[in-house]
C-alpha positions as CSV (number, residue, x, y, z in Angstrom):
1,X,0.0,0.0,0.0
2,X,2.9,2.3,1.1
3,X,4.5,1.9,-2.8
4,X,0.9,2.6,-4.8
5,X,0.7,6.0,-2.5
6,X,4.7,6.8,-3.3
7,X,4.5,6.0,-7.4
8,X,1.5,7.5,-7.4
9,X,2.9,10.8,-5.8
10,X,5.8,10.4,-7.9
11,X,3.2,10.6,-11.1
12,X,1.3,13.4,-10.0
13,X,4.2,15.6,-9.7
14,X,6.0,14.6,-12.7
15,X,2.4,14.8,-14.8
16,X,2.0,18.5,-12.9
17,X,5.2,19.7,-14.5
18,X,4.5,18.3,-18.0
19,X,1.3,20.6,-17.8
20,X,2.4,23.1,-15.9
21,X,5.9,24.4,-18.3
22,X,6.4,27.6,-16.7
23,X,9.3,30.4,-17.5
24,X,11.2,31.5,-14.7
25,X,11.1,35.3,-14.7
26,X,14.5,36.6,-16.3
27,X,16.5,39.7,-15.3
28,X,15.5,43.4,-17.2
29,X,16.6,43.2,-20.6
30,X,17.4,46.9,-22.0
31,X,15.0,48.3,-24.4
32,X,17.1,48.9,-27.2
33,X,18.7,45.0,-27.0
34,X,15.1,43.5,-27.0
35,X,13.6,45.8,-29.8
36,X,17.3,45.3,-31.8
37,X,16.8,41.2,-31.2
38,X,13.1,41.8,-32.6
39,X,13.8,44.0,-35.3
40,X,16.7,41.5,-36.7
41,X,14.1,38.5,-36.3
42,X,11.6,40.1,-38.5
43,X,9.2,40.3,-35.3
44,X,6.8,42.6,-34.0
45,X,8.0,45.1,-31.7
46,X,5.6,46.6,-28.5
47,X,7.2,50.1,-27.4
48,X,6.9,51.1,-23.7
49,X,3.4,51.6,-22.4
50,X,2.8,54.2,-19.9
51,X,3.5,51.6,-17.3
52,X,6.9,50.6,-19.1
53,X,6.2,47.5,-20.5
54,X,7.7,46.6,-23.4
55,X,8.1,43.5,-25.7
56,X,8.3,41.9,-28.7
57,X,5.8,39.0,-30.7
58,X,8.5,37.2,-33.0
59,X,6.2,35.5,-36.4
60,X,6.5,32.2,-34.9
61,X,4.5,32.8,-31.9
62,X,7.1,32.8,-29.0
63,X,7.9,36.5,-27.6
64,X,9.5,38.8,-24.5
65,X,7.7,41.0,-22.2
66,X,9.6,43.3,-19.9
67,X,8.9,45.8,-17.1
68,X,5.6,47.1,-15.6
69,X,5.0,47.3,-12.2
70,X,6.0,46.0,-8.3
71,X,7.4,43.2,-8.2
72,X,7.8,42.3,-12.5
73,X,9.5,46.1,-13.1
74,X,12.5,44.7,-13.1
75,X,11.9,41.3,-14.8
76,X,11.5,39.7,-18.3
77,X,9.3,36.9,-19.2
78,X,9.4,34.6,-21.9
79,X,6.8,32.9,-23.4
80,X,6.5,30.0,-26.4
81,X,4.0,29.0,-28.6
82,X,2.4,26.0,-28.1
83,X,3.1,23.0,-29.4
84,X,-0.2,21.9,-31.8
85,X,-1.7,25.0,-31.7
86,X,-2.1,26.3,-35.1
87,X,-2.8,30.1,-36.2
88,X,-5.6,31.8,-37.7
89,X,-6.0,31.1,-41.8
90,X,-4.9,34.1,-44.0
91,X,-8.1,35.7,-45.7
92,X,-6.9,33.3,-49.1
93,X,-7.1,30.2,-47.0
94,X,-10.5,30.9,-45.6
95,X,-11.7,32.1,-49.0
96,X,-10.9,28.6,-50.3
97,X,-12.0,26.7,-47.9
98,X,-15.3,28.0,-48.2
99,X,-15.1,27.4,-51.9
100,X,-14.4,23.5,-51.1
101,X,-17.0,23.6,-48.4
102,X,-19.8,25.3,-51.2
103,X,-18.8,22.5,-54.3
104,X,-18.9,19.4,-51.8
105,X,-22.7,20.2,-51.4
């Protein structure tokens, strides 16, 4: 009984950090070496909000946010795109796939 209660502990927590895949918080990255990273990589770059946040959406989905306020002014976080998730269709894909949808019936 004691072993079914510790593997099945054991599971839990490795299953919990499958799910769970969090960034740890990285230290303040300057403004101009994020938006110079973002520019290079042909992504979008966010300019500094009134609160100071800043950032940058890179085309594959992953991305930076940085600053803002207590305890995350000084801090960075990361984020990825996840995996299987797809984007939306351009307006060309849509358009055809409504023409396929429209000769099927």
């Amino acid at each position: 009984m004691n072993i079914r209660s510790t593997l099945a502990a054991i599971l839990a927590l490795a299953a919990m950090g499958f799910i769970a895949d969090s960034a740890v918080a990285l230290p303040l990255q300057s403004k101009d070496a994020v938006q110079g990273r973002c520019n290079e990589n042909g992504g979008t770059w966010f300019a500094p909000s009134a609160q100071g946040v800043y950032g940058c959406l890179y085309n594959d989905g992953h991305g930076i946010v940085c600053g803002g306020g207590g305890s995350y002014r000084n801090t960075c976080d990361t984020f990825r795109r996840r995996p299987g998730q797809h984007g939306l269709p351009t307006r060309q894909e849509a358009t055809a796939e409504k023409a396929k949808k429209v000769e099927v019936k």
